[in-house]
C-alpha positions in Angstrom: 152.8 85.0 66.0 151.0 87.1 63.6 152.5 90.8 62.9 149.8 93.2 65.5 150.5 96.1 63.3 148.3 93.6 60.4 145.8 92.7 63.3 145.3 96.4 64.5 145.0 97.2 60.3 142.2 94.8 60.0 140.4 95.5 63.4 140.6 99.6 61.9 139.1 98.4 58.6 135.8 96.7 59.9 136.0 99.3 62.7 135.9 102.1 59.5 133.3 99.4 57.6 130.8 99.3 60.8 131.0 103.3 61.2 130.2 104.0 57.1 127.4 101.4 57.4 126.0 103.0 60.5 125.8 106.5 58.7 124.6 105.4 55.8 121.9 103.8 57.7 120.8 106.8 59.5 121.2 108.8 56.8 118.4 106.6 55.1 116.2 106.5 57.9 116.2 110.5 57.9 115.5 110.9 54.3 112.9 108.4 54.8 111.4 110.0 57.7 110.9 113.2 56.2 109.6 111.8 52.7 106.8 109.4 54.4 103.5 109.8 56.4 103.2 108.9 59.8 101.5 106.0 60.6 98.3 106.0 63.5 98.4 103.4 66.7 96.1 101.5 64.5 97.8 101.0 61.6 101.3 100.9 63.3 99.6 97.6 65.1 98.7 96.2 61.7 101.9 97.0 60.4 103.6 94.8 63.2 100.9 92.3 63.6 100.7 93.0 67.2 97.5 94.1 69.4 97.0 97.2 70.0 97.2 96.5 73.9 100.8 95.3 73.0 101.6 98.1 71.1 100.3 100.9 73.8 102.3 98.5 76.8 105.5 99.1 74.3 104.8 102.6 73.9 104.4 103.3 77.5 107.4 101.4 78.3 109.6 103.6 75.7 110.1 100.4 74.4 109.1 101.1 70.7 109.9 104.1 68.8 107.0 106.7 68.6 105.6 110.4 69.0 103.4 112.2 70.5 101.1 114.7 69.9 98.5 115.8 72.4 96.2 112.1 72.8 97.7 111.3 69.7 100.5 108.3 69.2 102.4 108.3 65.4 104.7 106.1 64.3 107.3 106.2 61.4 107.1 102.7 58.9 111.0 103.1 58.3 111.5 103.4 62.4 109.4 100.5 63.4 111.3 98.4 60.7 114.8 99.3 62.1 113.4 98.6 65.4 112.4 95.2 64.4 115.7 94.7 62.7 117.1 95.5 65.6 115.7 92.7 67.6 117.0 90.1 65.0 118.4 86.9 66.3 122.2 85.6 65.0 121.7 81.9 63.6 123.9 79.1 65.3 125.8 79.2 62.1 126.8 83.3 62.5 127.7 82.2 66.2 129.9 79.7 65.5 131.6 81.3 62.5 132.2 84.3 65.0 134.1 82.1 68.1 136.1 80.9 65.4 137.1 84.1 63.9 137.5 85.1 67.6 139.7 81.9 68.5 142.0 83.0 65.8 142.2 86.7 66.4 142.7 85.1 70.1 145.8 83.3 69.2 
C-alpha cells in the first residue's frame, strides 16, 4: 500500500500547480484586457467565424463573454479566446491516460 502522506504530497503539488497556473492566466488576461481595443459585434463574429445571429443568440443567453454599452455590444479578443479554450474537447488519448492515472491513485 503506497505511504498517503506521499499521495496527499503529490495531490498538494498539482493542487499548488493548477492554482499558479490559474493566476497567471488571469493575470494575462487583465493586462491584456486593459492594453487592447475592444472589438464591435461585427468583428467579434469575424473573429469567431460565427453569424452574427449566433453571436447575438450567445450574447443574449450570457453564454459568451461581452459588454454593454447603451445599444452597443464589445467584446475583448483575449476573452473570446479563453472562452473558446474553454470549450476544448480532451482527446481519447488524454482520457485514457487519466483513468489510468486514476486506477492507480485508486489502488
Amino acid at each position: 500500500m503506497d505511504n498517503p502522506f506521499i499521495v496527499l504530497d503529490e495531490k498538494l503539488s498539482n493542487l499548488e500547480a493548477m492554482v499558479l497556473e490559474f493566476v497567471s492566466n488571469a493575470q494575462s488576461l487583465v493586462l491584456g484586457l486593459v492594453q487592447e481595443k475592444p472589438m464591435n459585434i461585427k468583428e467579434a463574429s469575424e473573429f469567431l467565424n460565427i453569424p452574427l445571429s449566433t453571436l447575438y443568440a450567445l450574447t443574449s443567453r450570457r453564454e459568451i463573454p461581452h459588454y454593454k454599452k447603451g445599444k452597443h455590444l464589445l467584446f475583448y479578443k483575449a476573452e473570446l479566446n479563453e472562452w473558446v479554450r474553454e470549450g476544448r474537447q480532451r482527446t481519447v488519448a488524454e482520457i485514457q491516460a487519466e483513468a489510468r492515472k486514476g486506477v492507480r491513485l485508486g489502488k
